[in-house]
C-alpha positions as CSV (number, residue, x, y, z in Angstrom):
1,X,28.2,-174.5,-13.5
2,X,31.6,-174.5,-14.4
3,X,31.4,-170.8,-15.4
4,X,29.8,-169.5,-12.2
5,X,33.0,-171.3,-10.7
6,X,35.4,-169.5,-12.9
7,X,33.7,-166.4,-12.1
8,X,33.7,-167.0,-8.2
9,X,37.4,-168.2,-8.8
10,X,38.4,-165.1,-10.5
11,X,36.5,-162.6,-7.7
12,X,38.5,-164.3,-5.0
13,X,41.9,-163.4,-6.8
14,X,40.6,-159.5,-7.4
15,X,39.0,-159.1,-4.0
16,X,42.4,-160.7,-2.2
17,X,44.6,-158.3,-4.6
18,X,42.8,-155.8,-3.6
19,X,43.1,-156.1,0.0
20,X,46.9,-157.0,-0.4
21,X,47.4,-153.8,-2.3
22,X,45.5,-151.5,0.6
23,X,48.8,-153.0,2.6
24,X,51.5,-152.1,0.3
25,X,52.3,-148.0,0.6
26,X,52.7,-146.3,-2.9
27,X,55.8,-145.7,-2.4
28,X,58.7,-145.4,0.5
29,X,60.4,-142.7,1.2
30,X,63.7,-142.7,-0.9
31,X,66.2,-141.9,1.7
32,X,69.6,-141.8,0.2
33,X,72.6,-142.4,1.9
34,X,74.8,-138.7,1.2
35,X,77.2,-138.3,-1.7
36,X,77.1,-137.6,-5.4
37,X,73.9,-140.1,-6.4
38,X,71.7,-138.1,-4.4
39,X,70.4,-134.4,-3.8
40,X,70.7,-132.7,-0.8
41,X,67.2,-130.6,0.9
42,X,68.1,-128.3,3.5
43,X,65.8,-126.3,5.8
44,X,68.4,-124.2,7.4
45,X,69.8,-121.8,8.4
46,X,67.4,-119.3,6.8
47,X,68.0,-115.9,6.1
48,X,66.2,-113.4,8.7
49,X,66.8,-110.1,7.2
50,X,65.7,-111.1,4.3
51,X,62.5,-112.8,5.7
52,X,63.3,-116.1,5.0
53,X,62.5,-118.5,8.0
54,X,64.6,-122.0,8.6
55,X,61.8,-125.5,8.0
56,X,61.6,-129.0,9.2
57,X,61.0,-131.3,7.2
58,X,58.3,-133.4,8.4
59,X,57.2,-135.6,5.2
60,X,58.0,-136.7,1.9
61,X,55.0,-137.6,-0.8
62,X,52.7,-137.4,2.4
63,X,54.7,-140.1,4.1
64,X,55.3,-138.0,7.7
65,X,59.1,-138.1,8.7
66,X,61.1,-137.6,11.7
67,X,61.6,-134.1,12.0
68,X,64.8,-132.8,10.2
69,X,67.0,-130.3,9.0
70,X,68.1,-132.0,6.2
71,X,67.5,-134.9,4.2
72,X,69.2,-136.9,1.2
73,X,66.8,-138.0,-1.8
74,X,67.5,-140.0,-4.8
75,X,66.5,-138.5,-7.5
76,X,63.2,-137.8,-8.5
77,X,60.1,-135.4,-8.0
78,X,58.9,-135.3,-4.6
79,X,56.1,-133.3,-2.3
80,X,58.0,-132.4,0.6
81,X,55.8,-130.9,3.6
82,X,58.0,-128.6,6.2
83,X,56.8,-127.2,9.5
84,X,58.1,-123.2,9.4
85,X,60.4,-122.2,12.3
86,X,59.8,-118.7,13.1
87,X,61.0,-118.1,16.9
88,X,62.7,-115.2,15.5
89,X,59.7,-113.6,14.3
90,X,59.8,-109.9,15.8
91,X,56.5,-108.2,14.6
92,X,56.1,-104.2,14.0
93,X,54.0,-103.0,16.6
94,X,49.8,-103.4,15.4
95,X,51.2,-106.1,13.1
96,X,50.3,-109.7,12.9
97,X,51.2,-112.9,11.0
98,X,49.0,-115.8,10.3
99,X,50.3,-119.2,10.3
100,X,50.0,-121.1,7.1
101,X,46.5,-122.5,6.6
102,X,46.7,-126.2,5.5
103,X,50.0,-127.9,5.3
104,X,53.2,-126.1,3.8
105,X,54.1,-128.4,1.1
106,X,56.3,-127.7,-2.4
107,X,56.7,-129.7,-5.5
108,X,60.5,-130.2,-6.1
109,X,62.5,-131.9,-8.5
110,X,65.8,-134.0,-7.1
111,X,69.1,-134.0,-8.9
112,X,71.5,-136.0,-8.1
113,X,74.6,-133.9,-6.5
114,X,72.4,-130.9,-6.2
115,X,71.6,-128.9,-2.8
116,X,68.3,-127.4,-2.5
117,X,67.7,-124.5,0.4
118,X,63.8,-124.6,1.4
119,X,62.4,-121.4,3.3
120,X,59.7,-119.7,4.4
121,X,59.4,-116.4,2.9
122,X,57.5,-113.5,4.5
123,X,55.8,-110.5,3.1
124,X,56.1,-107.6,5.3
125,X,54.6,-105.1,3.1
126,X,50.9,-106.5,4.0
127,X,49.9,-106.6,7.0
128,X,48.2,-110.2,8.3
129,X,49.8,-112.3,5.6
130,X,51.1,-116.2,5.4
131,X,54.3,-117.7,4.9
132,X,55.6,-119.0,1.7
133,X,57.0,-121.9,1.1
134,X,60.4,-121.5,-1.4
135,X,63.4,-123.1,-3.4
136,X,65.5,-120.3,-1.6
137,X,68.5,-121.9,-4.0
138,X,70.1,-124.8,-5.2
139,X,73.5,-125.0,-6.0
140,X,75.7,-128.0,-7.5
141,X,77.8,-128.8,-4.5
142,X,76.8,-129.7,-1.0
């Protein structure tokens, strides 16, 4: 008797952790405030003639954002998904250009006082191909 108890007991406490952890996101976002602790990842301003397309980004570790430019991140290894701007896009005539399947995500590693320049690269030389998501560059100012 006092075993089937116990065991009851001890379901109650897993089945209420459970449902209390379902609650309790992985993880926030780690929004920094801007300075030296943090890295800098910039969308912007892209680099046309060279293919390169400005982003948004729209969500961090799958945790959907506000749509920016630019955000500050402690440091860390992050997913960060963009949405490609390319209202500049002129296309040779007979040409076309897909948009992205799935999301547009990339794997990037924060350092703190670091800037990191996100594109979306474009391959000209075949004709119906995606964007690429890219670490355009990173330098150690911001």
């Amino acid at each position: 008797m006092l075993q089937a108890k116990l065991k009851l007991f001890l379901g109650l406490i897993v089945a209420g952790l459970m449902i209390w952890s379902a609650d309790v996101p992985a993880r926030p976002v780690p929004f920094a405030s801007p300075g030296e602790d943090a890295g800098m990842i910039v969308g912007f301003p892209g680099e046309r003639a060279r293919d390169i397309y400005p982003v948004k980004f729209i969500a961090v570790d799958g945790h959907p954002i506000q749509h920016r430019d630019s955000i500050w991140l402690a440091p860390g290894k992050y997913e960060i998904s963009v949405r490609i701007d390319a209202s500049g896009l002129v296309q040779p005539r007979g040409r076309t250009t897909r948009p992205s399947r799935g999301d547009n995500r990339i794997e990037l590693v924060v350092e703190a006082g670091r800037t990191y320049v996100i594109g979306a690269k474009l391959d000209r030389t075949r004709p119906g191909t995606e964007f690429n998501i890219i670490l355009h560059r990173v330098t150690g100012d911001y």
